[in-house]
C-alpha positions in Angstrom: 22.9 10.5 -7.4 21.4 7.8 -4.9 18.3 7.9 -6.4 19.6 7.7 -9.7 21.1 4.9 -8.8 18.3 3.0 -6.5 16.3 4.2 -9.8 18.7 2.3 -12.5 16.4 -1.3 -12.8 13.2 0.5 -12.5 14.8 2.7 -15.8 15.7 -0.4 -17.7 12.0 -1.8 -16.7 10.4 1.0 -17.9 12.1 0.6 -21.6 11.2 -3.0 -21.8 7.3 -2.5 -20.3 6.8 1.0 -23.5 8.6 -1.3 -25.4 6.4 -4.2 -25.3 3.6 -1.8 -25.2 4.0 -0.6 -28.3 4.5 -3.6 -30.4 1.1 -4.9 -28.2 -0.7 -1.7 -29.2 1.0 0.3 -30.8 1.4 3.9 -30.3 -1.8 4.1 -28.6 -0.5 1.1 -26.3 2.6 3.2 -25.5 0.9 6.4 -24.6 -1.8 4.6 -22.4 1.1 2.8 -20.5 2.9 5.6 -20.0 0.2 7.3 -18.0 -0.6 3.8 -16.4 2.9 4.0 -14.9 2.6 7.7 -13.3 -0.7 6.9 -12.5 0.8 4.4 -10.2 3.5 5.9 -8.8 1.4 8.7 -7.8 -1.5 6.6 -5.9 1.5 4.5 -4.3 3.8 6.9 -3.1 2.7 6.5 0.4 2.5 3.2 0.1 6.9 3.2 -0.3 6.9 5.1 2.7 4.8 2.8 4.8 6.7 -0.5 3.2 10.0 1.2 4.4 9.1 1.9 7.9 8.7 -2.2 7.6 11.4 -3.1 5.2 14.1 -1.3 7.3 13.0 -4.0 10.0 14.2 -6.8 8.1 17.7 -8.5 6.8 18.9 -8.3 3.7 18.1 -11.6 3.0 14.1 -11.1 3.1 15.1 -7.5 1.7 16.1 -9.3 -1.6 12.7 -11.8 -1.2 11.2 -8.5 -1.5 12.4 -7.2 -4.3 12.3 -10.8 -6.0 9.5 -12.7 -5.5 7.5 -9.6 -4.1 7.7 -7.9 -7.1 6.6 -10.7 -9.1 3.5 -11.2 -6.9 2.7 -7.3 -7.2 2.8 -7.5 -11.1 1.4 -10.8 -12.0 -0.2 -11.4 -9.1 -2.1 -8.3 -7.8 -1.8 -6.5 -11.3 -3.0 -9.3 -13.5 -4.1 -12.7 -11.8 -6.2 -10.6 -9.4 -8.9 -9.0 -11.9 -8.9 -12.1 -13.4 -9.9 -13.8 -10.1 -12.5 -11.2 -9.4 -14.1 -11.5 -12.7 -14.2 -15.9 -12.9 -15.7 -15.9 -9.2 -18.3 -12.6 -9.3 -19.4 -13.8 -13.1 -19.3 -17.7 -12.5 -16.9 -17.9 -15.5 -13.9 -20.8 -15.7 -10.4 -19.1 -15.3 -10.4 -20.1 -19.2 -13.3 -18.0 -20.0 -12.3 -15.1 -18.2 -9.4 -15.1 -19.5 -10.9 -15.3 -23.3 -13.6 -12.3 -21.9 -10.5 -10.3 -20.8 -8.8 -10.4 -24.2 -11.9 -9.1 -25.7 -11.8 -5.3 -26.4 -14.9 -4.7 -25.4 -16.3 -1.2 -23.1 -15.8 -1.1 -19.7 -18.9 0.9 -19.0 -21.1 -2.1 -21.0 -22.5 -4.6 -19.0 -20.8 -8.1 -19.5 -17.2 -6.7 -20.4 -14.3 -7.5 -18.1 -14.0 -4.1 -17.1 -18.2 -3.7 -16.4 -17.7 -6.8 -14.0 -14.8 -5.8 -12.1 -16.7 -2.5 -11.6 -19.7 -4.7 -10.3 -17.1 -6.0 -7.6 -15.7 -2.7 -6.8 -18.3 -2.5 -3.0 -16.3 -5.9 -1.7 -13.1 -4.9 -3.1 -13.6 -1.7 -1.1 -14.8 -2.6 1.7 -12.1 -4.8 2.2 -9.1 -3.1 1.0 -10.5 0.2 2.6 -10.7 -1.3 6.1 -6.9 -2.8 6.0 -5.7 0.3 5.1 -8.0 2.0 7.6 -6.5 -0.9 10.4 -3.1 0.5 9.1 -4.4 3.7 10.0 -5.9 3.9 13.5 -2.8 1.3 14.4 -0.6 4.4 14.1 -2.8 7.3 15.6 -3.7 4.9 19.0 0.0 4.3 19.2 1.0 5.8 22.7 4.6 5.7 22.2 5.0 7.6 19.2 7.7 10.5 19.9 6.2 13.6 17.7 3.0 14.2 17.1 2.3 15.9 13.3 -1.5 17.2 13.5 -0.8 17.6 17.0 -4.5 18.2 19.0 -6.1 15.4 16.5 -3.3 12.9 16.8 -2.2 13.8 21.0 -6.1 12.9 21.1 -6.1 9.5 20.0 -2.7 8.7 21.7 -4.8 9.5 25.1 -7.8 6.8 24.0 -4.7 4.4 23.1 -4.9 2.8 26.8 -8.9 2.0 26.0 -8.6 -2.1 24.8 -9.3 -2.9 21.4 -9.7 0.5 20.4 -8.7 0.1 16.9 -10.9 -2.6 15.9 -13.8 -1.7 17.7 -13.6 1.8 15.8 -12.9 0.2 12.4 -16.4 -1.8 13.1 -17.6 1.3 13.7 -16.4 3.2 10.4 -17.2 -0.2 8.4 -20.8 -0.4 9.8 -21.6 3.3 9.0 -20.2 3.6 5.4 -22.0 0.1 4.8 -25.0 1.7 5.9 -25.3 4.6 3.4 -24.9 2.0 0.6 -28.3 -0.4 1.6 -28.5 -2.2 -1.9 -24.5 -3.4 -1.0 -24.7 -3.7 3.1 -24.4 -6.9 3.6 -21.6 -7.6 1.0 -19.5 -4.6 2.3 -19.9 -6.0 5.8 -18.6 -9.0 5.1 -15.9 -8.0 2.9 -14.5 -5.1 5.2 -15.1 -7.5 8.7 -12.6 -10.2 6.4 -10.1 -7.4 5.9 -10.0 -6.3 9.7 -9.8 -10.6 10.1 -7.0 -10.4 7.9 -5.1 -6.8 9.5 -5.4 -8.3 12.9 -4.2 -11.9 11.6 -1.4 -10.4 9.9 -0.4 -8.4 13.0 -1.1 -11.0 15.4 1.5 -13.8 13.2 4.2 -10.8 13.7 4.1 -10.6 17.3 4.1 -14.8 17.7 6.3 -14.7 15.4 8.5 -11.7 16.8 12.3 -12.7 16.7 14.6 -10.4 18.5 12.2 -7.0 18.0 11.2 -7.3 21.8 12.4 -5.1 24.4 13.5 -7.9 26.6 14.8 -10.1 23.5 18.2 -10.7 25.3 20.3 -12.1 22.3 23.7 -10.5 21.9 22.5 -9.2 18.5 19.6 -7.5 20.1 21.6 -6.4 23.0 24.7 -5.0 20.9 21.9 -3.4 18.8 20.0 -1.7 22.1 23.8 -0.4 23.1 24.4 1.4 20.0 20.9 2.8 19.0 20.5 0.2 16.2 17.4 -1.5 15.1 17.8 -5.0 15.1 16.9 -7.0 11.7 14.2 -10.0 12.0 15.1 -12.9 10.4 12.8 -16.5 9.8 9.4 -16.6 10.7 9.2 -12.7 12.0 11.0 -11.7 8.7 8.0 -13.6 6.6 5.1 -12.2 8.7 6.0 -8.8 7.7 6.9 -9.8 4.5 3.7 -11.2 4.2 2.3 -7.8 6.1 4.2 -6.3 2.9 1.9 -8.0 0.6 -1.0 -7.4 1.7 -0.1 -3.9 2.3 0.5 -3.6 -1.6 -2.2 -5.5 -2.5 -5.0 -3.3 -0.7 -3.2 -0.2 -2.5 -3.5 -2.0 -5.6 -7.3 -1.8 -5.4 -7.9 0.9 -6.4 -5.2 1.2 -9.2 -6.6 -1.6 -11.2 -9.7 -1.2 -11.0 -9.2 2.8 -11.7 -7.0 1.8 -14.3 -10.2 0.4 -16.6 -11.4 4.0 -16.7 -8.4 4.7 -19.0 -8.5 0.9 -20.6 -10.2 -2.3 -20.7 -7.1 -3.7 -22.4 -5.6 -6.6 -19.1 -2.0 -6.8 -20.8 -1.4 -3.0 -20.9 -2.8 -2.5 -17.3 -0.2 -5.2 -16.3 2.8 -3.7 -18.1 2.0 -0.1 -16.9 1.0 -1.1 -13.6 3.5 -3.6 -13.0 6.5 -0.7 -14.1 4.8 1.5 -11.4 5.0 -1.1 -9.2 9.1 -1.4 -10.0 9.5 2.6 -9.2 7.4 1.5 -5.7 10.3 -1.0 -4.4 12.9 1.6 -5.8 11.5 4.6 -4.0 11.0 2.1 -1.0 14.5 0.8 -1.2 15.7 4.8 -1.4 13.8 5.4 1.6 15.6 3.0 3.9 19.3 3.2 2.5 18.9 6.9 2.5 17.7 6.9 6.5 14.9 9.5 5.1 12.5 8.6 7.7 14.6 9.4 10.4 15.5 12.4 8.5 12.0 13.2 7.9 10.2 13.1 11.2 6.8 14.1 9.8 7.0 11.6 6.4 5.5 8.5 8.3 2.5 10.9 9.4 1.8 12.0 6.6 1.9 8.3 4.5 -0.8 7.9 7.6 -2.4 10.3 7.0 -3.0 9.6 3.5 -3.5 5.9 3.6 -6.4 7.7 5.9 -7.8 9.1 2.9 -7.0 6.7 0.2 -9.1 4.3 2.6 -12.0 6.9 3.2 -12.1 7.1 -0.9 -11.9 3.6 -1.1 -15.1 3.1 1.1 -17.0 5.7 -0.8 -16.0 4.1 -4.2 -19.4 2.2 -4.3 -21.3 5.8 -4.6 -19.0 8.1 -5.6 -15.7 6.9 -7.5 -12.7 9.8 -7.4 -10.7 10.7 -10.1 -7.6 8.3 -10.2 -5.8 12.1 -10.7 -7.8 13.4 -7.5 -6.6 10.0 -5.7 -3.0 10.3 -6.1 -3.1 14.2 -6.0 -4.0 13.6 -2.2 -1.3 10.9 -1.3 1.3 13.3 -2.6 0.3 16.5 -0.9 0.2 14.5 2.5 3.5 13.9 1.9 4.7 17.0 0.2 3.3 18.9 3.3 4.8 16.0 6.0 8.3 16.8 4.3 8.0 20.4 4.7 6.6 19.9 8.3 9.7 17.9 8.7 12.3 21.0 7.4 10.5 23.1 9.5 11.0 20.9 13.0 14.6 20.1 11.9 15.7 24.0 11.4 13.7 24.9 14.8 15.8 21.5 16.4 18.9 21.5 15.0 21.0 21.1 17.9 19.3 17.6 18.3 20.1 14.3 16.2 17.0 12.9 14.8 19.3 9.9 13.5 18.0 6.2 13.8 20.7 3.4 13.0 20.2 0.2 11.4 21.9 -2.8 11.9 
């Protein structure tokens, strides 16, 4: 009933987005928007897990920034500014005439359409949405501190290299240099594009910890001490609050990637992409919000593995794009079974532990 509940806007969303779908396009505008929206939710799932883990670190204040202005930035801004962006700058075009070239229903497969450029764009795009992601990634497998181990060999492996400095950007040069490499005709392009989004991970991450108001073990404000007595986790406010709302973002926006420019495979229509998208993008923040009011990832021991895990492979995909392009089916097929198996993972440990309380309170 919870999730019916945390689900209630993204309903009445989803009624007005196939509503306006199908006076756009009719009944072929409905059905395409209808499996814009799964298509979505299924490549993004992980993605609500992730955003929880950094939502449930921040007041209800920037909680409601979130699911305000955030929202509007992930549907107008990543969902339909973005290709539009992409296509004005990669085709010297004016904002107007990319625009105009967008409204045209031409093929996305024929060279010149708005849908043939974007896919001219895809090795930057890749590059640097794969290597924030992959950031996201080795962040978590190099972190020491982590209390269970899921793939336990693989992951107790990199928790040992965790001490080595700079680990993680040193190996996500490493993994950007090599997949650059096996695409010569776009190296230099993906180089710059994926060394930008490491810039921008470490940037991101770095403005967090300046920023960092009462997360600190030694923070000792009565709210962070009160919190520390009681188990709680204490709630950043201010500047912390908006570098992880800003970490939020960017987070959505290099999951985003792939869904737009996947979604041209299906249509080349802008306005539909953006209403299906966008409604996907409303069932995100829902699932997200679910996941912190619910406690599920305290519940769920193994769910912020797997996301990991999958942001892993969404960002392996990603970097392959520029040869080989996955299914959109494939893509999100992969994000759900990491998590399908983390949450069975999860039972498992909880039935073999249940004399101890896996319970983490928020404040």
């Amino acid at each position: 009933m919870e999730l019916l509940k945390t689900l209630k806007w993204s309903f009445l969303i989803t009624i007005i987005g196939l509503t306006a779908a199908f006076f756009y396009g009719g009944a072929t505008g409905l059905a395409i928007t209808a499996i814009l929206i799964v298509l979505e939710v299924s490549l993004s799932f992980d993605n609500a897990v992730v955003n929880a883990k950094v939502l449930v670190r921040m007041s209800d204040f920037w909680v409601k920034i979130f699911l305000t202005v955030g929202i509007l930035i992930a549907v107008f801004g990543m969902r339909l500014l973005f290709p539009l962006v992409i296509v004005f700058v990669t085709a010297d075009l004016t904002p107007v005439q990319a625009w105009e070239l967008a409204l045209e229903k031409g093929d996305a497969e024929t060279p010149g359409t708005y849908g043939y450029i974007l896919e001219e764009a895809r090795p930057l795009i890749a590059a640097f949405g794969g290597m924030f992601l992959m950031m996201i990634f080795l962040d978590f497998v190099f972190d020491e501190d982590k209390e269970h181990h899921w793939i336990g060999p693989v992951e107790r492996a990199f928790a040992k290299m965790a001490s080595f400095p700079a680990i993680s950007p040193m190996l996500g040069l490493i993994i950007l240099f090599a997949f650059a490499s096996a695409f010569p005709e776009d190296k230099s392009d993906m180089l710059a594009a994926g060394v930008f989004g490491i810039i921008l991970y470490l940037f991101v991450g770095g403005l967090g910890d300046f920023f960092d108001g009462g997360l600190d073990d030694d923070d000792d404000s009565e709210a962070a001490q009160k919190a520390r007595a009681t188990g709680d986790v204490v709630k950043a406010t201010g500047k912390a609050a908006f570098s992880l709302f800003l970490y939020l973002e960017l987070l959505d926006a290099s999951f985003s990637f792939d869904g737009v420019i996947g979604a041209f495979a299906i249509t080349s229509d802008p306005i539909i992409i953006a209403i299906g998208l966008g409604v996907g993008a409303f069932y995100v923040r829902s699932i997200t919000i679910y996941l912190v009011k619910a406690g599920t990832l305290s519940e769920y021991v193994f769910l912020e593995h797997g996301a990991h895990w999958a942001i892993a492979a969404l960002a392996f995909l990603l970097l392959i794009s520029p040869g080989y392009h996955a299914p959109e089916v494939v893509i999100g097929l992969i994000g759900v079974g990491f998590i399908i198996v983390a949450v069975y993972s999860s039972i498992r440990y909880n039935r073999s532990h249940a004399d101890e309380d896996h319970t983490i309170h928020v404040a």
